[in-house]
N, C-alpha and C positions, 0 to 999 in steps of 0.2 A: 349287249355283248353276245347273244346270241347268233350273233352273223360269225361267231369263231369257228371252223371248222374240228381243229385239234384243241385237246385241253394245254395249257400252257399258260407261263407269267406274262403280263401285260407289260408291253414295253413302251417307253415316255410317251408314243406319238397317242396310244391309247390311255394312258395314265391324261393325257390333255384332254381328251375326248373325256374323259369320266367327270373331271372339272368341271367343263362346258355345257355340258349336261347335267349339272348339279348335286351327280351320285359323290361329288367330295368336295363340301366348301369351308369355309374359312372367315374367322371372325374380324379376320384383316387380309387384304390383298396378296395373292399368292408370290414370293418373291420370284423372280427372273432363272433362278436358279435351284429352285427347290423342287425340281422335278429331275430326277437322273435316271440316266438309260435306261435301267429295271426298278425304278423304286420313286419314293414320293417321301423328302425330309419332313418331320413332323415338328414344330415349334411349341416350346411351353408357352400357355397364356398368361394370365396375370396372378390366377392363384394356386398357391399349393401347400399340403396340411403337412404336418408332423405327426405322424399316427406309432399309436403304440407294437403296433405287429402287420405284419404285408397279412393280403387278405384274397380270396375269390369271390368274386359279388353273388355268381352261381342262380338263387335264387329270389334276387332283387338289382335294383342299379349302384352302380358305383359311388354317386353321392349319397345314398341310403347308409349305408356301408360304410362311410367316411365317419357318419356325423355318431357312429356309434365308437369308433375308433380313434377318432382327431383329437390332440394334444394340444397345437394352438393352432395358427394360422399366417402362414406366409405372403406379404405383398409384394411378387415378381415384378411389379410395372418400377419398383426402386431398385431390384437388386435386392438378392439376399444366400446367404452362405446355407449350404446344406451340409452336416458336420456330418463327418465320415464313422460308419459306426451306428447310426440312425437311417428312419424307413420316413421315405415320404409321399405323397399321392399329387400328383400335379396336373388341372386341366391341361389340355388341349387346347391350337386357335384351332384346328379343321374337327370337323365332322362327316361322317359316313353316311350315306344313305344309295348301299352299295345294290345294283342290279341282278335280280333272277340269275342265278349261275355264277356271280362273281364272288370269290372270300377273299383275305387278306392273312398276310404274317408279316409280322412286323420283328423287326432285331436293332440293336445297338450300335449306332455308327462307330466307325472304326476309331474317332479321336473319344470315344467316352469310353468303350473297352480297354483302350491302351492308358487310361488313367484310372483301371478299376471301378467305374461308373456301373453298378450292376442295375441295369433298367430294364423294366417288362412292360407289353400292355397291355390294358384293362377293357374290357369293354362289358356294358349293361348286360348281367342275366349270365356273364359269361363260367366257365367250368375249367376253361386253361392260360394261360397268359400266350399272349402272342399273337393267338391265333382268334380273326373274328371272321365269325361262321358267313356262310353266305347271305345275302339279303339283307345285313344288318342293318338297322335303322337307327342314329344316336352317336351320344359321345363318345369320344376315348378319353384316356387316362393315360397317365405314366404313373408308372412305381420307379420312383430315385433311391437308391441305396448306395451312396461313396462307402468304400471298403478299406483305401489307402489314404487318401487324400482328402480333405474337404474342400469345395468344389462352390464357387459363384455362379450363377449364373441370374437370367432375368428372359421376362417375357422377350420372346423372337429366338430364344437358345434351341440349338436343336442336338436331341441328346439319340433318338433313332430314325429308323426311316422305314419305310409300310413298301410292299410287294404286294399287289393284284394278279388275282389268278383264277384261269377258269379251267374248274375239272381236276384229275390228276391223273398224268401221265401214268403209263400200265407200268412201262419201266424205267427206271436212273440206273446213270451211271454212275459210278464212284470212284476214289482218288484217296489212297493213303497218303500222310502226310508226315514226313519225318521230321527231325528236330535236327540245327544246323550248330553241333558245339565245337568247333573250331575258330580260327582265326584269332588275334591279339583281344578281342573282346566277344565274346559271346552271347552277351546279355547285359540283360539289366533287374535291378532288384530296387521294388521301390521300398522310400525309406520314411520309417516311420518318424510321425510325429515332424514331420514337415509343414510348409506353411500351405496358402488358398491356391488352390491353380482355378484361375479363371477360364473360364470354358466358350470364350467369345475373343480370347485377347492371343491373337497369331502370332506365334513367336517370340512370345512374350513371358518366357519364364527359365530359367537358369536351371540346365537338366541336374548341374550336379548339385542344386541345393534339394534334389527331390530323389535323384539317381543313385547306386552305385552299382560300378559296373562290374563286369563278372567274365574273371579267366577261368576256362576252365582248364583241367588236369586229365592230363592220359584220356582226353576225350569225351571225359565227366561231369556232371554237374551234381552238387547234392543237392536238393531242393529243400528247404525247412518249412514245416509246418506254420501256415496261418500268412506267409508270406505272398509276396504277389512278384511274378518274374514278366520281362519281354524279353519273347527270344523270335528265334528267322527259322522257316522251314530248310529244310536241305535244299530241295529244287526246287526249281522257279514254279510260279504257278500261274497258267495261261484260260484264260477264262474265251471261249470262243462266241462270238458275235453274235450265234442264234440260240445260246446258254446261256444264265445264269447261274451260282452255284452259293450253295451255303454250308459252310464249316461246321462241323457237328464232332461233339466228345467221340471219341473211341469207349468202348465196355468197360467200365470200373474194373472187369478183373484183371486187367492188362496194369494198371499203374494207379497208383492211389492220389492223381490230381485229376483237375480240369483244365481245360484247353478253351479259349477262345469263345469269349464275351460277345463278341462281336464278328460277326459269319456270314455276310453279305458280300457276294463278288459281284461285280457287274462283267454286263458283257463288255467284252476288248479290253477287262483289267489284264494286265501283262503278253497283249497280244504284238505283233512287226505292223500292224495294218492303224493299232491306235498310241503306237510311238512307244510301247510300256514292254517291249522283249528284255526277259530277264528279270523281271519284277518277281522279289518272295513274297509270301505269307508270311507276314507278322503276328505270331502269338504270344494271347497274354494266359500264363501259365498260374492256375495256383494248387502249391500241396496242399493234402488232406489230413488227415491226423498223423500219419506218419512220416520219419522224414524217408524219402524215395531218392535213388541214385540214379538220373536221366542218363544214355548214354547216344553218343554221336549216330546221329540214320536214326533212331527210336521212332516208331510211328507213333502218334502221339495226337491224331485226330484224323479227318477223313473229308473230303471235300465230295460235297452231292452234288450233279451238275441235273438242272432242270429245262426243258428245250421253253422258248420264247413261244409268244402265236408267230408272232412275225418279226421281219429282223427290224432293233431300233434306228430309230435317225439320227440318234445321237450312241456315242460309246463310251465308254471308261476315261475319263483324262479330257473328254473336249470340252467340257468347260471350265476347265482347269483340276488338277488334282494335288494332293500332295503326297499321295504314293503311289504314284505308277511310277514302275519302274526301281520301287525301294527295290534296298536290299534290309539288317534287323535297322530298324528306326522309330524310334519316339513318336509318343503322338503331335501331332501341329503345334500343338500349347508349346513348345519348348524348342527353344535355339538348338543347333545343331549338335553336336557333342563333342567338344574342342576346340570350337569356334569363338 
């Protein structure tokens, strides 16, 4: 990767180049589509533990680590429920063995943050979640944590996706993000003490046995403590061809929640050139100890845009998406809302 000129994220055509070259392989065949514009989906493999407390490996490996903390042990190759409210550790099919100058960050695809899916990842010796230092040689991990829901899944599931990157740009640029509470429905409030949302199965779940949905008042929302909400930003958000960008919390002392699980834009999300003009940001919201009054425009997070090396071969939506172009919408797992 040193033929890079600029620091910047690695877009698909070099994400295939890392493949081919071995710095990222796979205990089964790479799928057709598991490579997007700026990013690379990561699959659970066949095992994963039930551990008494989330952990940093820091100064040893992630399976070291496990076998002091494992509760029992999960077999993905059948399928198995991960109950919401419990910490899990689950291999990896791919592995790293990333090149002089290149690191990684890794975040939550958009259908696991929009079901409360809090996932991080883990790598050997490491000191942060997310983020694996350059040169890394070795596994990764996922930490599963369902919040709202208990959640099926099985080996081939893919709950984040991994960003390569060389260097770092001197400067970004950034993008407030407001909260969209108008219109006949607002939002959404998930509801406790619902059933499995399967996390492979399209379509395939009835928003309102899991939903309810949320008017708001004179422009308002109360948000209650411990609860989990989707809601739509105000304006659209346009992620341009030679950017990518990542959603990130606004200052604690501005409001007492969190903003968005899942913070990965690709390039030509919501752009005229990749068919997605008009497309919002969808956030999933939760209060903190206190109950907070959102109110209509509230900035309420921040979009980072980081320049590409080069522009991708692929964009936002071309191999199909199911939010370009939203406006506030559910994650995939669930029929439309009305419908």
């Amino acid at each position: 990767m040193s033929a890079f000129q600029a620091p910047g994220i690695l877009p698909c055509q070099s994400i295939d180049v890392l493949i081919a070259q071995g710095a990222i392989t796979s205990a089964t065949p790479f799928d057709a589509d598991q490579v997007q514009p700026a990013s690379l989906d990561l699959r659970l493999a066949g095992r994963c533990w039930r551990v008494r407390a989330s952990f940093l490996p820091r100064h040893g490996t992630v399976r070291d680590r496990i076998s002091e903390v494992a509760m029992h042990e999960l077999d993905l190759t059948r399928g198995a429920v991960l109950e919401r409210g419990c910490v899990y550790i689950a291999e990896l099919q791919e592995r790293l063995k990333l090149p002089a100058g290149v690191s990684a960050r890794a975040n939550p695809k958009s259908s696991s943050g929009r079901v409360d899916v809090f996932v991080r990842l883990l790598s050997d010796y490491g000191d942060t979640f997310d983020d694996v230092r350059e040169g890394y040689d070795g596994p990764i991990y996922m930490e599963i944590a369902p919040q709202t829901f208990s959640v099926l899944v099985r080996s081939g599931t893919r709950l984040n996706q991994l960003r390569l990157k060389v260097g770092t740009p001197e400067r970004l640029r950034t993008m407030s993000v407001g909260v969209d509470l108008t219109g006949d429905i607002a939002g959404f409030r998930g509801r406790r003490h619902a059933g499995v949302v399967d996390l492979d199965h399209v379509d395939g779940h009835d928003p309102r046995d899991f939903w309810e949905p949320l008017v708001p008042r004179n422009g308002q929302l109360l948000l209650d403590p411990g609860e989990f909400y989707i809601l739509a930003s105000k304006d659209v958000v346009e992620i341009p061809v030679m950017e990518a960008a990542e959603m990130t919390p606004i200052d604690p002392s501005v409001g007492e929640f969190r903003v968005h699980y899942a913070g990965f834009f690709d390039p030509g999300f919501g752009t005229d050139e990749a068919h997605g003009k008009g497309s919002k940001g969808v956030l999933e919201v939760r209060s903190h100890e206190t109950p907070f009054i959102l109110e209509d425009g509230q900035t309420v997070a921040r979009l980072v845009y980081e320049p590409l090396t080069e522009r991708p071969a692929r964009l936002y939506g071309d191999l199909g998406s199911h939010y370009q172009r939203q406006g506030l919408k559910l994650s995939k797992h669930f029929k439309v809302w009305g419908s």
